[in-house]
ZAMARGU-4260 file (C-alpha; in steps of 0.2 Angstrom, whole numbers, plus 5000, padded with zeros to 4 digits):
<rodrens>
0) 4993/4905/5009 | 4978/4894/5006 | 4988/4880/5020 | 5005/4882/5011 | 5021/4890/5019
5) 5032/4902/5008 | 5046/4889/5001 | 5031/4878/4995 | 5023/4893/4986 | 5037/4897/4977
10) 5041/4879/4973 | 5025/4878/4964 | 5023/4879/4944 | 5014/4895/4937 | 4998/4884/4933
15) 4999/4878/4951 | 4999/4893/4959 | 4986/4901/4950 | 4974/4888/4956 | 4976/4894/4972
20) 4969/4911/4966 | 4952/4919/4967 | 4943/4918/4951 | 4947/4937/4947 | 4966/4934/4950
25) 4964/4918/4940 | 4956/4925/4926 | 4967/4939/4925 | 4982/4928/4923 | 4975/4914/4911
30) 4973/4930/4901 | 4990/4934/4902 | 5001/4947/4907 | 5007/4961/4898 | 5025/4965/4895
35) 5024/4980/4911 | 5019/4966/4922 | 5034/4957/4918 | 5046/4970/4919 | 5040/4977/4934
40) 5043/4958/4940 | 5062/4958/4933 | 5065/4976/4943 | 5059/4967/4958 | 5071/4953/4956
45) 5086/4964/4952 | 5082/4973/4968 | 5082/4956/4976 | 5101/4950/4969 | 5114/4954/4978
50) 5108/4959/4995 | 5119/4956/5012 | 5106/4942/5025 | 5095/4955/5034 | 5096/4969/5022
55) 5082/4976/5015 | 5082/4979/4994 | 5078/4996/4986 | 5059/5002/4985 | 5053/4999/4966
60) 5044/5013/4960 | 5028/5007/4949 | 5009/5016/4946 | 5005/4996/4942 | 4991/4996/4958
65) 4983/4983/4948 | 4998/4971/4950 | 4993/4954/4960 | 5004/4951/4975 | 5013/4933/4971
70) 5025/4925/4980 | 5041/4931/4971 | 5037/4947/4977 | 5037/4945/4995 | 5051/4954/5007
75) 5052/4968/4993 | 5049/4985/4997 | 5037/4991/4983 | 5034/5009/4981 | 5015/5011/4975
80) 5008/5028/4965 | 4993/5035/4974 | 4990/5052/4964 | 5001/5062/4969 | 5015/5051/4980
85) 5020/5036/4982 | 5019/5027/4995 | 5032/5013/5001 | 5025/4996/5004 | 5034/4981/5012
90) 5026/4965/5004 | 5025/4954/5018 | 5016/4935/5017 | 4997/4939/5022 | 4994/4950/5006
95) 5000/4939/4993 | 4984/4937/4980 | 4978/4955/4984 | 4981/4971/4973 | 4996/4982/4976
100) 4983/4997/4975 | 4974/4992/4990 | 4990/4994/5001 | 4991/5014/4995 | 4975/5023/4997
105) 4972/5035/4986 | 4962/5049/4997 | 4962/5057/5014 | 4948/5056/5026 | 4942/5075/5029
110) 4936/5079/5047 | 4927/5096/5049 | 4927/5105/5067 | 4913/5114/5072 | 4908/5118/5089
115) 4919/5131/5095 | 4925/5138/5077 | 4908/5142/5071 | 4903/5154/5084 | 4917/5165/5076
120) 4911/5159/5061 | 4926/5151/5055 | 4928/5133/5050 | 4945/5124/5049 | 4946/5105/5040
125) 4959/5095/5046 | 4964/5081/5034 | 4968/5066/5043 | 4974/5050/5034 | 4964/5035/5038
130) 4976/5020/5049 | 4988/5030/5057 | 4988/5031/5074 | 4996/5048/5078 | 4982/5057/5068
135) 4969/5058/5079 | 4983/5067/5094 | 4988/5077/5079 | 4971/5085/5073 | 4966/5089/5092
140) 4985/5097/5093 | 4978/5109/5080 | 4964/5112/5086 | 4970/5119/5101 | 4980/5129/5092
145) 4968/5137/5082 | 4957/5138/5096 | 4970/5148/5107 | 4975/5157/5094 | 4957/5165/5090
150) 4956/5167/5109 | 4970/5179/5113
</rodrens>
C-alpha cells in the first residue's frame, strides 16, 4: 500500500497511517471513531488470538459496510451484511483503504429472456449475481430447461 509492505504498515503510528489515506478516509478518522468501530476492531483481534500457523480465524459478523479496511484487519475473514445475507469476505492486502461494503454487493443483476419464451407468451427472469463465473453456464442451463419443458 502506497510503496509500504504489510510489517511496515503495521509498524506505523495511527497519525502516520492515516496520511497515507484518501482524503475521505482521512477525514473520517480525524473525526474519530465511534465506539462500534472499535469493538468491531476488538472482535477482529479476538478472532486473530489464538490461532494454529496456517489456520484461518472465525468470520466476524458486522452490518458496518462503511468500516475502512486498515492493516490490523488483514488475513481476517469478515462476514459483511448485504440486506438480506451476509456475505464472507477474506481481507487480503490490496483492499486495505477501501469500504467493507464494496466487497458485498447489495443487488443482483436481473437478465430477462425473450426470444423463444415470448412467442408462448411467457417470460422467465433469471437473477444472476454480477462476478461469478458459473452464472452465466447456469442461466443458459435453465434456460434449456424451461425451453424443453414448454416444448414437450
Amino acid at each position: 500500500y502506497r510503496g509500504l509492505e504489510l510489517d511496515q504498515l503495521m509498524a506505523l503510528s495511527n497519525e502516520k497511517l492515516i496520511e497515507l489515506f484518501n482524503s475521505r478516509q482521512r477525514r473520517r478518522f480525524n473525526r474519530g471513531l465511534k465506539h462500534k468501530y472499535s469493538r468491531f476492531i476488538n472482535k477482529l483481534r479476538k478472532a486473530k488470538k489464538n490461532l494454529q500457523p496456517g489456520e484461518k480465524p472465525p468470520a466476524v459478523r458486522t452490518h458496518l459496510r462503511n468500516a475502512i479496511v486498515v492493516p490490523e484487519m488483514v488475513g481476517n475473514q469478515i462476514s459483511v451484511h448485504r440486506g438480506n445475507a451476509f456475505n464472507t469476505v477474506e481481507v487480503k492486502f490490496d483492499m486495505i483503504g477501501r469500504y467493507l461494503g464494496e466487497f458485498a454487493i447489495t443487488y443482483l443483476s436481473l437478465i430477462h429472456i425473450s426470444e423463444p419464451t415470448r412467442l408462448l407468451s411467457i417470460s422467465y427472469a433469471v437473477f444472476c449475481l454480477k462476478k461469478k463465473k458459473y452464472n452465466t453456464l447456469y442461466c443458459q442451463i435453465i434456460l434449456l430447461y424451461n425451453l424443453f419443458s414448454i416444448l414437450y
